[in-house]
C-alpha positions in Angstrom: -12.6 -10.3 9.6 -13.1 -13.9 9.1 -11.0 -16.0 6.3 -14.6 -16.6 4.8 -15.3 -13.0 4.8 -11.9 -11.8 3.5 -12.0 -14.5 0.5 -15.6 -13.3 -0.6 -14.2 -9.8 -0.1 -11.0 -11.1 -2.7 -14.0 -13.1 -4.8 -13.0 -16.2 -4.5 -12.7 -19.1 -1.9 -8.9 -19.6 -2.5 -6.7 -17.5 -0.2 -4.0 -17.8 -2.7 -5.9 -15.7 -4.9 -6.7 -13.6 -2.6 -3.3 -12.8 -1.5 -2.6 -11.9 -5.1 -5.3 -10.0 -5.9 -4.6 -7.9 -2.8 -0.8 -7.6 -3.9 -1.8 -6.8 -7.1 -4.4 -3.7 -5.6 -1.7 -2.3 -3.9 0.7 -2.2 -6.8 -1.3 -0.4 -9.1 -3.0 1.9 -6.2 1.0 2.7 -5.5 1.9 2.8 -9.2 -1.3 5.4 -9.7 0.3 7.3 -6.6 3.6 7.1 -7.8 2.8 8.3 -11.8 0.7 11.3 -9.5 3.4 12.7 -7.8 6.0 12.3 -10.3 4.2 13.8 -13.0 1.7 16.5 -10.8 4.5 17.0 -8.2 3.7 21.1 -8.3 0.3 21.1 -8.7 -0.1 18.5 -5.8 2.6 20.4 -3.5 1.1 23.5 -3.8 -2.8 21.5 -3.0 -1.1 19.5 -0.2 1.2 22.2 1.3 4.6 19.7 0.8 7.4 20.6 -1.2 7.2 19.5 -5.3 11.0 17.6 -4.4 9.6 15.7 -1.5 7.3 14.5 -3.7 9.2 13.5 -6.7 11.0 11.5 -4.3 8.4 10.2 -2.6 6.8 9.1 -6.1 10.5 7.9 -7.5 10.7 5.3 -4.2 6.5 4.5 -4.8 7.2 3.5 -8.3 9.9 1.3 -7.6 8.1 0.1 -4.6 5.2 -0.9 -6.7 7.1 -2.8 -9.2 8.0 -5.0 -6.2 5.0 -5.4 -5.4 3.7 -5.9 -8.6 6.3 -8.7 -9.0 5.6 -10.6 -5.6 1.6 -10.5 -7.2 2.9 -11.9 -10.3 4.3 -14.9 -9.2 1.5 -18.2 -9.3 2.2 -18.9 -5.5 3.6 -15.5 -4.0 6.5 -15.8 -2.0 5.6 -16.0 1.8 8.7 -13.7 2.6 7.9 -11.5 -0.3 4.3 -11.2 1.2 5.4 -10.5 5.0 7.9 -8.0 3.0 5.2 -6.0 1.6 2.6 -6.3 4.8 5.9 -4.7 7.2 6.5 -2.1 4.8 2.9 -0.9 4.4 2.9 -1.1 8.1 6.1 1.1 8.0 4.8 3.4 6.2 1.7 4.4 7.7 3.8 5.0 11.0 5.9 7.4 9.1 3.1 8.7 7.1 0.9 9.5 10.4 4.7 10.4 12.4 5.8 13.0 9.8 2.2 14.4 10.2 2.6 14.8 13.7 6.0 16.3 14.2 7.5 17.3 11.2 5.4 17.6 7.8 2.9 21.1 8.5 0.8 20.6 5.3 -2.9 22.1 4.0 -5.7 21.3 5.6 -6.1 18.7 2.1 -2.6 17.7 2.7 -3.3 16.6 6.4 -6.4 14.4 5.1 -4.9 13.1 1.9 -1.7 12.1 4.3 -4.7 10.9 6.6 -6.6 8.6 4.5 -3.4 7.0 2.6 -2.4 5.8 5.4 -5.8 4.5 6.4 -5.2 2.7 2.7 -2.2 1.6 3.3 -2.9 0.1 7.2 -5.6 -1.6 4.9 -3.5 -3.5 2.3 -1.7 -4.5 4.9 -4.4 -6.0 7.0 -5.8 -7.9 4.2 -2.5 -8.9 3.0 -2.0 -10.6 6.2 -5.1 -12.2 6.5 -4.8 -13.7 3.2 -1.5 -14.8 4.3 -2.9 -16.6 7.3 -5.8 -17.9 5.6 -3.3 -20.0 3.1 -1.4 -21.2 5.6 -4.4 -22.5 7.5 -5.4 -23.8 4.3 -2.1 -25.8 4.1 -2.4 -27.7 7.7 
């Protein structure tokens, strides 16, 4: 993906927009996430096969997690540490997400694509997070 493709993709022809808007994504598509499994943590365990207190916690650590974010987004110029924070931990996470699949999580077969596709998401903020990130600091030299 080309910085000219990723900044129409992010409407708009400044990557430091983009970078926030893309922040900004993620937090509320984690904050939805989180609000999900904290308040449908039965209902969702039972659908995806995991245990309701894995998912509490999982949605107590995405709410915080998205406030974060939400803050780095919030910022005029986000932080270029912040950012790289954010693009790592998505990366993280869809290697735990797709290793606790593997080898220790043995959910529904709704639970194996849900765990599938958010980290398919997730791989994706992170991709765009870090082009917009390289875009503006080609836009700086």
């Amino acid at each position: 993906m080309s910085a000219t493709q990723l900044t129409a993709l992010a409407r708009t022809v400044e990557p430091n927009v983009a970078l926030r808007r893309f922040l900004a994504l993620d937090a509320v598509v984690t904050g939805a996430n989180a609000l999900a499994y904290l308040a449908l943590s039965g209902p969702l365990g039972r659908l995806l096969g995991v245990g309701s207190g894995l998912l509490l916690g999982i949605g107590a650590f995405l709410a915080a997690y998205a406030a974060g974010v939400g803050l780095v987004a919030s910022r005029p110029h986000p932080p270029t540490l912040g950012a790289r924070i954010v693009v790592e931990a998505n990366l993280a996470w869809t290697v735990v997400s797709l290793a606790a699949l593997a080898l220790w999580l043995a959910p529904t077969a709704a639970g194996t694509v849900w765990t599938v596709l958010q980290a398919l998401v997730v791989a994706g903020f992170a991709l765009l997070q870090h082009m917009s990130l390289k875009a503006r600091q080609l836009s700086r030299d």
